[in-house]
matplotlib code that plots the C-alpha trace (Angstrom):
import matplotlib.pyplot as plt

x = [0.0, 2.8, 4.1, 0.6, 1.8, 3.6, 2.1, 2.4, -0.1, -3.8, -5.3, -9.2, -9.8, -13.5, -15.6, -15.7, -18.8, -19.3, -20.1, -21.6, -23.7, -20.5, -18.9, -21.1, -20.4, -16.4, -17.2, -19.1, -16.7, -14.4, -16.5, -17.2, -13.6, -13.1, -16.9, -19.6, -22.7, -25.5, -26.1, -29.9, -28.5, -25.8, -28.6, -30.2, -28.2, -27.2, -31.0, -30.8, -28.3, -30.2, -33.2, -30.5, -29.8, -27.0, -24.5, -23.4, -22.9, -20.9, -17.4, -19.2, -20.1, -16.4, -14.5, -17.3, -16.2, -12.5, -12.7, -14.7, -12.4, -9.3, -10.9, -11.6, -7.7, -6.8, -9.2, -6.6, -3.1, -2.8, -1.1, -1.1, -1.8, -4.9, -6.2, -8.7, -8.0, -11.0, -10.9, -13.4, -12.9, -11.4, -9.4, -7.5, -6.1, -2.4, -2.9, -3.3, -0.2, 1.8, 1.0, 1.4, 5.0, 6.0, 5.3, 7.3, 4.9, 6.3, 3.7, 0.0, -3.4, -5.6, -8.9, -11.0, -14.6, -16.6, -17.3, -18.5, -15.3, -16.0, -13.5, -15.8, -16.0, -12.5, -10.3, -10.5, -9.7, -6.0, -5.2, -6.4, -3.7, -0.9, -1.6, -2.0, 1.5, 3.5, 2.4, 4.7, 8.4, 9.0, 9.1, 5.4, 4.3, 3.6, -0.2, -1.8, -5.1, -7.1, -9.3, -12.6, -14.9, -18.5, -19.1, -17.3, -19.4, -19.5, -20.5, -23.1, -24.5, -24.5, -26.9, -28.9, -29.4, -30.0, -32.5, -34.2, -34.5, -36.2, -38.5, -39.6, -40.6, -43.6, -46.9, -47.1, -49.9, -47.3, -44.0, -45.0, -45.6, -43.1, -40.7, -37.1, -35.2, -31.2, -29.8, -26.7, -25.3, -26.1, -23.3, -23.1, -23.6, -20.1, -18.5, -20.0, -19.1, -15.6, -16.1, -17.3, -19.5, -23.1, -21.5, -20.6, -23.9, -25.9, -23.3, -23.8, -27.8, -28.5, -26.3, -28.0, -31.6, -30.0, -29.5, -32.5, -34.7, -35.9, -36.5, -36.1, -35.4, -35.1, -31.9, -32.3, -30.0, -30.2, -28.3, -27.6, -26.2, -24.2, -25.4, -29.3, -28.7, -26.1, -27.1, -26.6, -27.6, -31.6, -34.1, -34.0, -35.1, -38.6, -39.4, -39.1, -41.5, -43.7, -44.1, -45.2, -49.0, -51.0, -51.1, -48.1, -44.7, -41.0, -38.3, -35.0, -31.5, -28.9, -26.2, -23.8, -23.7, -21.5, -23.1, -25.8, -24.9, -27.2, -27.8, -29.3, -31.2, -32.8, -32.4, -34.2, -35.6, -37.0, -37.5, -38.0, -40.4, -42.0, -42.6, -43.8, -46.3, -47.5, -47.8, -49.6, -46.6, -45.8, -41.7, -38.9, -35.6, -32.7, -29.8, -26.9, -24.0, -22.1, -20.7, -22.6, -20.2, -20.0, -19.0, -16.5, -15.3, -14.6, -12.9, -10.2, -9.9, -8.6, -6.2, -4.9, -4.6, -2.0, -0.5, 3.7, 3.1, -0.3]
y = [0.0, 2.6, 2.6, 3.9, 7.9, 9.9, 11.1, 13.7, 14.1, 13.1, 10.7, 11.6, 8.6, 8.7, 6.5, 9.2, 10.3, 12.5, 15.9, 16.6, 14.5, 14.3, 12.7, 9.8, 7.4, 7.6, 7.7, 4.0, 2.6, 3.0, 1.8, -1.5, -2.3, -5.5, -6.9, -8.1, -5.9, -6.5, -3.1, -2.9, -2.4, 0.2, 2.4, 2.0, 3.5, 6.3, 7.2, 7.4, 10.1, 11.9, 11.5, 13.6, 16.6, 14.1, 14.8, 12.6, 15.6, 13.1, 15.0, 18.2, 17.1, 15.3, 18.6, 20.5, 17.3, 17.7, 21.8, 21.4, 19.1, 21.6, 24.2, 21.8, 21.0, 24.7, 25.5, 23.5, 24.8, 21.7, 23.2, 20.0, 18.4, 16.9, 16.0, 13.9, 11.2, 8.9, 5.9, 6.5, 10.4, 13.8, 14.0, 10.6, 8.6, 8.8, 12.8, 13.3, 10.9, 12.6, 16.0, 14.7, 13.1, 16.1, 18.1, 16.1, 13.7, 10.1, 8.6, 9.4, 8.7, 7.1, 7.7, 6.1, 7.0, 3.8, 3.4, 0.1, -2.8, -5.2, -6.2, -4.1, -0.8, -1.3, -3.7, -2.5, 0.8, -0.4, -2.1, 0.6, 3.1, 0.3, 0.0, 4.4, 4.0, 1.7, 4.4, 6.9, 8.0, 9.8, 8.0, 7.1, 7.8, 5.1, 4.4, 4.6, 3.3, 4.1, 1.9, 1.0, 3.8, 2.4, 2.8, 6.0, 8.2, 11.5, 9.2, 7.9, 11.3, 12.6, 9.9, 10.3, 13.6, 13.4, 10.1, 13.1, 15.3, 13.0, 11.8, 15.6, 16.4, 13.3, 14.4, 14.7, 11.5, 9.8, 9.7, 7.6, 4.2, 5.4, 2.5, 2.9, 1.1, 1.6, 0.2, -0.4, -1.7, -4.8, -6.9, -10.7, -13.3, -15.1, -11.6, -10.5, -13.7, -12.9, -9.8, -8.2, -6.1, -6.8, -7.0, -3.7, -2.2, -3.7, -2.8, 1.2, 0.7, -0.5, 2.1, 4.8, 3.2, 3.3, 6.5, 7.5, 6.0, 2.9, -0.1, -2.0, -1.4, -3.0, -3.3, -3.6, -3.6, -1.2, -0.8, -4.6, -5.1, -8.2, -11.6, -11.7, -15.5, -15.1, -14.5, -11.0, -9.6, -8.7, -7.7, -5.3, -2.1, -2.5, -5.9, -4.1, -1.1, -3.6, -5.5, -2.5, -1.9, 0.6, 4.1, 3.5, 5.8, 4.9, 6.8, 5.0, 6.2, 5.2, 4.3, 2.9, 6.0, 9.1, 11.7, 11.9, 10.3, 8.6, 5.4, 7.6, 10.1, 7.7, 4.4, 5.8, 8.9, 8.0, 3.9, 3.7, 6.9, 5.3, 1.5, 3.2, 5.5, 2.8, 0.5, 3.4, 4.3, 7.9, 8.3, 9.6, 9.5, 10.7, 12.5, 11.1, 12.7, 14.7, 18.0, 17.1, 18.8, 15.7, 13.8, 16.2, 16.4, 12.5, 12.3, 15.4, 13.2, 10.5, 12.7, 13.8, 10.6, 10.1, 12.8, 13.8, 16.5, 16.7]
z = [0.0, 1.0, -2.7, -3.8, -2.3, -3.9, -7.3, -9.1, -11.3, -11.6, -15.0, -14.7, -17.4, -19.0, -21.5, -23.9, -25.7, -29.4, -28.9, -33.1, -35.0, -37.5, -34.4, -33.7, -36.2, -35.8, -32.1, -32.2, -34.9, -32.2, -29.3, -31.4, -33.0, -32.8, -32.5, -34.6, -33.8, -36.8, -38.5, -37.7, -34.3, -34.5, -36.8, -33.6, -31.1, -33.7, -33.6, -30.0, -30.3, -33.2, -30.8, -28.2, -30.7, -32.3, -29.3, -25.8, -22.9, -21.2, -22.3, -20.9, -18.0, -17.3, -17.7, -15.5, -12.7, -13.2, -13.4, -9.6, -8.5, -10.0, -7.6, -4.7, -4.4, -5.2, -1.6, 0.0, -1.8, -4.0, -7.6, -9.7, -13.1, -13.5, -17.1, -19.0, -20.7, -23.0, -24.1, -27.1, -28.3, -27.8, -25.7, -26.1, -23.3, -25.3, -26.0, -22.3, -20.9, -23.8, -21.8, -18.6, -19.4, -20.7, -17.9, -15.9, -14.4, -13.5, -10.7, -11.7, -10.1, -12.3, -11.5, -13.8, -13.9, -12.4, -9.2, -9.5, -10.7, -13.5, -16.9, -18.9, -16.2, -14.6, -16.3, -19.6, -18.6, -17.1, -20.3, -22.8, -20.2, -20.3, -24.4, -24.7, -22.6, -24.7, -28.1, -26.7, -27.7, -24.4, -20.8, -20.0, -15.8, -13.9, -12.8, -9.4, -8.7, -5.7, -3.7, -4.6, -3.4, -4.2, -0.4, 0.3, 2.5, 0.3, -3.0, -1.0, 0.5, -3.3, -4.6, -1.4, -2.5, -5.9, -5.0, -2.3, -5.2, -7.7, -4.7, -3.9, -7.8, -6.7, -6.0, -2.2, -2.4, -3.9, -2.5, 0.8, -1.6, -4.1, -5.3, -4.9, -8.5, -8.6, -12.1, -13.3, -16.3, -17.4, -18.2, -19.4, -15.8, -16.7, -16.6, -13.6, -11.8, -12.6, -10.6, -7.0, -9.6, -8.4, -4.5, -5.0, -6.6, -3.9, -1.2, -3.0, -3.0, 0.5, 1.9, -0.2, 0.7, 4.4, 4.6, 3.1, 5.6, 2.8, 4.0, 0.5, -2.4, -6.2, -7.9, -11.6, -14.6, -18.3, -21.6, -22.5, -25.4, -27.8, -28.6, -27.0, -26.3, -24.1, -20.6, -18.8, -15.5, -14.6, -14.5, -16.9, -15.5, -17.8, -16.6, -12.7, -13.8, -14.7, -11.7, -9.9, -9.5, -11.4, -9.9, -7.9, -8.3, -9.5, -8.3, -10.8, -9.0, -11.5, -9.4, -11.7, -13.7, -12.9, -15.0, -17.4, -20.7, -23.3, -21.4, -18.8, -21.3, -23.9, -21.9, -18.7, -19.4, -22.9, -23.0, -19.3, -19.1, -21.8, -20.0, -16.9, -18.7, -20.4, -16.7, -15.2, -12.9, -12.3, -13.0, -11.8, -12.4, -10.0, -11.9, -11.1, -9.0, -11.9, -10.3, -7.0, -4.4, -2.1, -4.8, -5.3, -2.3, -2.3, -5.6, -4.1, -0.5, -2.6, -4.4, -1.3, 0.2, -3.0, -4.3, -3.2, 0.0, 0.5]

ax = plt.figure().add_subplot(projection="3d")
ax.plot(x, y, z, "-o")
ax.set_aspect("equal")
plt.show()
């Protein structure tokens, strides 16, 4: 643990999103390299973003993160690098070691954008940094990764507060039988089982519901994707709107999502809306913690816990 200190820099490393409608076709060729997805589908999901104004705010929101999180460690005299780095668009993971090498950095905090570990939310992540790495001339940094924070008090009193939010825009009548739904990505069973994944959703919901004064909750999954015989984790967040009775309320928390992006705007706020309409449930859905001050306020304790003299 002691050779985690001592960095020098901070890698805030994001999915990625397009931020045109000229962008989103490059943007998913890159997201799907490598993998057979039929065409019907990919028309799809660039209907969901022309559905969106043809634009993801997920790079948006990402620098409006790291530019509160600048001016949380500026508060307490902390003068250090911190960039952006995507996996999928502008700016790249390679552009953004590039800078930070050249500004000297040699040990720096990766703090990739999940707080929730899996191959496909974590893992991935560490090999597209060790392959972005290897592309340079110059002598690449070393990476740092924090601890897993899924449970960390201030992420938890941000989704609280969002979740206290989406409950207060209910009708008064119906917020004492409202129905508390977290979701998460879905991913495939054989992955998750590889992983503390769905441990650490349901760790992050109880302690959310907890807080909240909730005694239970449901935990559902969104956004599946790839080969629809293979078997991935539910229920899908329609099948749990649909369980509920007719005139009751649904409050969805999407806990596994750290800003709003189109799996939360069109997934949840257009398919899901659409499921509960048509169930009779009155909807709501909880924006996720994106610039929410407690969040950052967690995500500058951990850079403090690791960077050289703080």
């Amino acid at each position: 643990m002691k050779e985690s200190f001592g960095c020098d820099a901070v890698l805030v490393v994001g999915f990625g999103g397009p931020t045109c409608a000229e962008e989103v076709r490059p943007f998913l060729d890159n997201v799907l390299r490598g993998r057979r997805v039929p065409r019907e589908r990919y028309e799809t999901v660039v209907h969901h973003y022309e559905l969106l104004g043809g634009r993801s705010p997920y790079n948006d929101l990402t620098i409006r993160q790291v530019a509160a999180l600048r001016a949380e460690l500026a508060c307490v005299g902390l003068d250090i690098p911190v960039a952006i780095g995507m996996r999928n668009s502008q700016p790249y993971l390679q552009d953004a070691i590039k800078l930070l090498s050249e500004r000297g950095a040699r040990r720096v905090l990766a703090l990739i954008m999940a707080a929730h570990r899996s191959p496909a939310s974590f893992d991935a992540y560490q090999k597209a940094l060790s392959s972005a790495a290897e592309g340079l001339t110059s002598a690449a940094p070393r990476f740092v990764y924090p601890e897993p924070w899924f449970a960390h008090p201030k992420f938890i009193a941000a989704v609280a507060a969002r979740t206290t939010e989406a409950i207060a825009r209910l009708d008064r009548s119906e917020r004492p039988r409202a129905k508390l739904i977290f979701t998460a990505h879905s991913i495939p069973v054989a992955m998750a089982a590889e992983s503390p994944y769905v441990e650490q959703v349901t760790e992050s919901a109880s302690l959310v519901a907890a807080r909240l004064g909730v005694p239970d909750f449901v935990l559902a999954f969104q956004s599946r994707s790839g080969d629809p015989r293979e078997p991935w984790l539910g229920p899908d967040i329609g099948a749990a709107l649909r369980t509920l009775k007719r005139g009751t309320a649904a409050v969805v928390v999407p806990i596994g999502f750290l800003c709003d992006h189109v799996e939360v705007l069109y997934d949840l706020d257009i398919e899901a809306a659409a499921i509960a309409r048509e169930a009779g449930v009155a909807f709501e859905r909880a924006a996720t913690v994106n610039d929410h001050p407690e969040f950052i306020a967690m995500m500058a304790e951990i850079v403090r816990r690791h960077i050289r003299g703080a």
